[in-house]
Structure formats: C-alpha cells, structure tokens
N, C-alpha and C positions, 0 to 999 in steps of 0.2 A: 666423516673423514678423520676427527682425533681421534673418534673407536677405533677404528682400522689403524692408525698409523701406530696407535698404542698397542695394539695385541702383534703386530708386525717387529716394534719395535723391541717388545717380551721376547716373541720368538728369538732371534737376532741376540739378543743380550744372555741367554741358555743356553742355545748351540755354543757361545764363546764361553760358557763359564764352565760346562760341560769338555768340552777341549780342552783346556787350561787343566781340568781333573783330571784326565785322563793323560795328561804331560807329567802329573804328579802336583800342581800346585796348587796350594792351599788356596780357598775362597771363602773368605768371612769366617765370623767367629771366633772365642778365644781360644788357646791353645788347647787347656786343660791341666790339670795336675800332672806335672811331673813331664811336660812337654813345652817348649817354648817357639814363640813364631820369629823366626828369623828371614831376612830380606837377603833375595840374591840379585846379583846384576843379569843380563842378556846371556853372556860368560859360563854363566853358573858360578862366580864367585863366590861367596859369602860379602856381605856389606854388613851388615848389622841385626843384632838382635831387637825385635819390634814389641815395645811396653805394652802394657794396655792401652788401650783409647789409638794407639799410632799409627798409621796408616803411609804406605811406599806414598811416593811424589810422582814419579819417573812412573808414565808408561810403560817404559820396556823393562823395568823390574819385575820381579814374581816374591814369592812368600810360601815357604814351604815350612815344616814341623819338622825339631831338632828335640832331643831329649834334652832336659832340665838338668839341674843343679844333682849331684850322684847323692842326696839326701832325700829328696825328693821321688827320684830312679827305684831309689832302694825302699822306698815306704810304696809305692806302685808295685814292686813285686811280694813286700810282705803283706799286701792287700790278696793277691791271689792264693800267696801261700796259706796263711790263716783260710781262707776261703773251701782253694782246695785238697789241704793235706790234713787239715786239724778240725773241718766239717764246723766253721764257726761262722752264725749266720750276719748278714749285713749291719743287722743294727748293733751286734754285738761289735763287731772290728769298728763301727763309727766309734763305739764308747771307748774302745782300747785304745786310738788313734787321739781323742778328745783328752783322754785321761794322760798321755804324754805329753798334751800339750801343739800336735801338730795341727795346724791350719789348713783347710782348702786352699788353692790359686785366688778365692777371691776374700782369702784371711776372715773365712768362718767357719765354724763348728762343723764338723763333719756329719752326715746324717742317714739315714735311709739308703735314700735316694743317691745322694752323691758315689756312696760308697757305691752302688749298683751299676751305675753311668762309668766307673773305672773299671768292673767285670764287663762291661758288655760293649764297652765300645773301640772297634776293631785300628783305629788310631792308632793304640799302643803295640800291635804289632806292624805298624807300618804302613795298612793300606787308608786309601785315599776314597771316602765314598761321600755321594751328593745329589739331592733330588729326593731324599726319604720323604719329604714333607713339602704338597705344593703349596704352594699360596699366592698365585698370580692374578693379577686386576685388581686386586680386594675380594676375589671369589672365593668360597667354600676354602677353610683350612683342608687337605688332603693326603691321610698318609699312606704314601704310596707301597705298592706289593714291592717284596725284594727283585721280582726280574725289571724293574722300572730305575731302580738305583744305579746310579752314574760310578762305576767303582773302576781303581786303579791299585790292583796287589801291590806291596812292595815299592811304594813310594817314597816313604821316609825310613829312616833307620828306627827298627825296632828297640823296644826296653823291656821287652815281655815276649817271652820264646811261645811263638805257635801253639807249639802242642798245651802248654801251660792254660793259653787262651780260650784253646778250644775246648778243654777238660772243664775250663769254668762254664762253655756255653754248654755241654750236658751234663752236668750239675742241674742248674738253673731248667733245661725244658725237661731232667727226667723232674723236676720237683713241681713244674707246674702240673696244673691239672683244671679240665673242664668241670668246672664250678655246674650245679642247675638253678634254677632262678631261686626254690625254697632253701639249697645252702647258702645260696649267696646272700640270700635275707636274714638266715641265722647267723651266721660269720658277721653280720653289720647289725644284726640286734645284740648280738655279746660284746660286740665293742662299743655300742653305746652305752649298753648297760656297766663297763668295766671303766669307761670314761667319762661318760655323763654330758657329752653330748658329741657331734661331728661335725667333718669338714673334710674336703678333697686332701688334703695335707695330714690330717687326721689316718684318713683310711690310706696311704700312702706310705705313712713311716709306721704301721703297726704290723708286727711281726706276721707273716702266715695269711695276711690278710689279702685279697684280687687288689688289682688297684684300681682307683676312682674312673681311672676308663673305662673297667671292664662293668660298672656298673651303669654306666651312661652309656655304655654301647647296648647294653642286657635291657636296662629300664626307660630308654631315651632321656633321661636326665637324672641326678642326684636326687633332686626334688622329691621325684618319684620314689623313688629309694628309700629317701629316707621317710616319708606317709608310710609307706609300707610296716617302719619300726617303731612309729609312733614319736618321731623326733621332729620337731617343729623350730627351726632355726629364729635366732632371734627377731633376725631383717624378714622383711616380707619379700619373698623371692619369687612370688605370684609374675612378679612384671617378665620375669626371664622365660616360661609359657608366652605369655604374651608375646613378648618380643619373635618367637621362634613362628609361633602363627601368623605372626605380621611376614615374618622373612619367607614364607609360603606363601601368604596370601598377594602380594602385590604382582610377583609375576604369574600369579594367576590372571589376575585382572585384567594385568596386560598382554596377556596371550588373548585372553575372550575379545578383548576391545579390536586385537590386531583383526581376529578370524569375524567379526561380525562387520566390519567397515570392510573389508574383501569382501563380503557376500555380497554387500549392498553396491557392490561396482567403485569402491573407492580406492584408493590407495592413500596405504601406512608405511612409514619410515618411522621406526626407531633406534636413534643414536642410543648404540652400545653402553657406551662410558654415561651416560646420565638418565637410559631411559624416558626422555623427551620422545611423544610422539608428533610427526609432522605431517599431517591429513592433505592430501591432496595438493600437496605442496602451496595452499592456501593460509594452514591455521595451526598452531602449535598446541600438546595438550602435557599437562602434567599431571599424576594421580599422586597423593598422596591420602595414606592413613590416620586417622582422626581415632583414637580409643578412647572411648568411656573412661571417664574419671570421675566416682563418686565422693562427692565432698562428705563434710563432717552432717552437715542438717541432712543429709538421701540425697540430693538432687543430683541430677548426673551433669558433666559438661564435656563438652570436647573443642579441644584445642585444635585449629588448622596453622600450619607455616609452610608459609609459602615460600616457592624457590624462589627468591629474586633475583638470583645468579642467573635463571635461565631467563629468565622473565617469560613463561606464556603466556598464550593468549587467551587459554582456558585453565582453568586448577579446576581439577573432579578428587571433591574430597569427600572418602568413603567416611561415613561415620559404621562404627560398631555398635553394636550392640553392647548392652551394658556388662555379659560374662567376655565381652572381647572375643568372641565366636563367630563370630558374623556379620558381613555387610547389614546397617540398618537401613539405611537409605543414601542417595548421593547427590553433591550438591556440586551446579554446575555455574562456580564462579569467574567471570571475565574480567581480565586484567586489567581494563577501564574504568571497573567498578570497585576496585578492589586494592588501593594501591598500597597498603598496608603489609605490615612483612607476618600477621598474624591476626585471626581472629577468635573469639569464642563463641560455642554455639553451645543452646541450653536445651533443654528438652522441650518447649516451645518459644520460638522466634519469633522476631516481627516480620512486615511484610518485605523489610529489604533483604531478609534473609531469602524468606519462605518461597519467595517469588523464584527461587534458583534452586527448592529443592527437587527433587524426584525420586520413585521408587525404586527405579530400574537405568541402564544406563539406555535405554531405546531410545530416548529423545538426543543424546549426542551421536549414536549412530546413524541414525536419521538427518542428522546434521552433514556426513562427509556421505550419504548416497548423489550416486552420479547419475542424472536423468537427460537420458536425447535426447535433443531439439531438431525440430524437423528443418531442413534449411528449406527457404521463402522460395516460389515458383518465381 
C-alpha cells in the first residue's frame, strides 16, 4: 500500500509541476548566468527577487526567470558572439571571460562546460522546458527523447535573439560527428598520453574531444575505456563493475523466486518500495547480496546486513563468488535465529551457519508450495 500510494502520489506531483510549466513557471533550480529567479503573486505582480538557497512561503505564489544585472545580459551575448561570429571555441571564451576577471552565478572560473550550458540552453531565449531527465522512485537516472520534454515557447523575456540561438545550435550539431569505437579509443589514448592520466572532467573540458557520456554509453563504463588505453586509475574502481552486476542481479532473483513460488501453487506479493516478499500471506522474505571480499592473507569473506527496518522472517543471502559473477550458494537465515543487524561468513563455517546453507533456492520454494487436503468424510 506505501508502493502504490508512492508512485500515485509521483504521478500527482508531475501532472502539477508539468502545468505550472506550461503556465510559464519556473520549477527548481538556479537561475543561471545572467538570469535571475524572481517571485510573483496570484496577480502576476512582481514581489521579489529570489537569492540563492530562497524559496516563495505562499502557495499561491509562482517564480518565473527575469534577465540579470545588463553586465551580466551583455557577457551572455558576447558569449554567443565570440561563439558565432569570430568561430572561437568554448574553452577559449572560458579563458577570455577568466582573463577579465568575470565569474560564473556561482562566483567561479569559467570552464568548458559552463561556457557550453549558456550556447545550448534554450532559457536565454525565453522558453520554459522540464522532464529532460527522469529520476522518479530512486529508479534508473533517465534522459528522456525531446518529444517527452514538457516545453513552454516564450515564457520569460528573452536576453538572446532566436535566430542568434539557433545559429549557435548549428554550429555545434554541424561540428559533431559520429565518433566509431577505434577513434573514440585514439582521441582518449592522445589525451592521455598529452596529460598523463584521466578523468570524466578530464575528457569533458578537452578541446575536440566526445564527452565522458559518449564513452559510457559506447563502452558501458569509463572503466572500460580507459583498459582499452592502457590507463589504470589510481583508486580501484573494480567495485563500480561490481556494483552494476549487483543492480542486475537482485531483480533477477526476485523475478525467478516470484515465478517459481506461482508454479508451485503459491502466492507472492512484493512491496514495490522495499522489495519484501510476502509468501502466502503467512511468512516474509528478504534477499540481500553478500560479495566476496578477499582480504590481505587470500581468504575470502562475505559480509551479510540485515534489513532490521523490515524485519523478516527469512533473509536469503546470496553469497557470490569470488570474481563477484555469480550466485555461490544461498543461505537461508530466520529472524529467530539471527537477531543481529550483520554477520560474516568465511569460506567454511561452523555448523550454526552451515545448517542454513544450500545450493539452490528449491528448498525455500518448497517452503510456500500449496498442497490439498482432502476434507474428512
């Protein structure tokens, strides 16, 4: 029932923040360079210009985008001009901008990136857009196609003429270009060889270069990427693999577990918001992943934590294997037995462990099969 009321309650809070965009006003977020968040009444009065960190009181107020201070106005259009009349690229207007002495909105150095985010983003002429990027539940970050964007033309006053804008936006896609996987690997082996090592931020503010998206979307991670060029970052990023097989593997598990406890005549309910399952509205279970962590002398161990929040009545804790590849075995611990908020498990146990291991999860589905009883003549 709090899954439901939560994703009910998501819905519900989009439709409103989507409408509100589409009236023209602003939701979240700071202004930007050379734009200011200003507070109006029910009226459409004007009430106040809104600092950083400030936030309206009043329900029936709104917050719309005003253009900034005309020093400001006027470095937002000499941003385009250099851009698009004088063919001078991003990193270079950050140095020209840095070398005057001008600041970003959040009174730092200008860079790449920031310079990029004032050519591309459609703010400065006015319109009003939202929903480029989901992120609802805590689920999957998601950047959504442009027919998904919640967009409003001509909502605030512009600082930057149209056609100016839009000159910048074919600039910019006649200069892109589909990268194939072996330039994308030379472009990121001459920049490490030209800087001596990388970083998402690295390959971001380097001139000419895709950006660090374009290589995690190409390689599925940096990681990859960078083995490719022979660049071994300092930290061991092994865990961030890890981590990504864990975030596949659990709703695996809990799909198999759901489809094998139906087969067997049972029923499964699992709450959305926590993944608890609830077996024949008799017994609670919770799964949680256990990875291999090999210490300094080889030995392996794995760590279980338990939900105490939920408290079940069974924890089925997958141990991996030692590459973190694969289920090793599972161990089917009851909340009676167990009232610790964490244990460790070594590569042989004693028998208050062992007595709970198994190889396969058949013995807990065997556990919620449903058998008819014949009723007595």
């Amino acid at each position: 029932m709090a899954g439901e009321y939560s994703r009910e309650l998501s819905a519900k809070v989009f439709a409103g923040q989507c409408r509100l965009i589409e009236l023209g006003y602003r939701q979240g977020g700071p202004a930007g360079f050379g734009l200011r968040r200003v507070l109006i009444d029910q009226s459409g009065a004007i009430k106040s210009e809104l600092t950083r960190g400030e936030h309206k009181s009043l329900q029936t107020d709104r917050v719309i985008l005003m253009p900034g201070p005309e020093t400001e106005v006027q470095t937002v259009n000499r941003i385009y001009r250099l851009f698009n009349d004088e063919g001078i690229a991003e990193s270079e207007i950050a140095a020209q901008l840095n070398g005057l002495g001008i600041r970003t909105d959040l009174d730092r150095e200008w860079t790449r990136a920031t310079v990029r985010e004032v050519l591309t983003n459609e703010k400065y002429i006015g319109n009003n857009i939202y929903n480029r990027i989901s992120f609802k539940l805590k689920k999957h970050r998601i950047t959504n196609q442009p027919d998904m964007w919640i967009k409003k033309e001509g909502a605030f006053e512009a600082i930057v003429p149209p056609e100016v804008f839009y000159m910048a936006q074919g600039i910019i896609r006649a200069r892109a270009h589909r990268f194939s996987s072996a330039e994308l690997i030379e472009k990121l082996r001459n920049l490490y060889q030209h800087r001596g090592f990388l970083s998402g931020l690295v390959i971001d503010e380097a001139e000419g270069m895709p950006s660090a998206a374009a290589y995690i979307h190409r390689f599925g991670s940096l990681i990859r990427a960078y083995e490719a060029v022979g660049f071994t970052p300092d930290r061991d990023y092994q865990f961030l693999e890890v981590n990504k097989f864990l975030r596949k593997l659990h709703p695996e598990i809990m799909s198999q577990t759901e489809r094998a406890i139906a087969q067997l005549g049972g029923t499964v309910v699992r709450d959305p918001a926590t993944d608890l399952l609830t077996v024949n509205r008799e017994f609670s279970i919770s799964v949680v992943l256990a990875r291999c962590q090999t210490q300094d002398s080889g030995r392996h161990r794995w760590k279980v934590r338990f939900d105490t929040s939920l408290a079940p009545d069974i924890t089925v804790a997958v141990r991996l294997d030692q590459p973190n590849q694969a289920p090793l075995d599972y161990y089917l611990l009851p909340r009676l037995d167990f009232g610790l908020p964490r244990i460790s498990l070594a590569e042989h146990n004693g028998i208050e462990f062992e007595s709970y291991r198994f190889d396969s999860m058949d013995y807990l589905h065997g556990m919620a099969e449903r058998t008819r009883v014949r009723r007595a003549a």
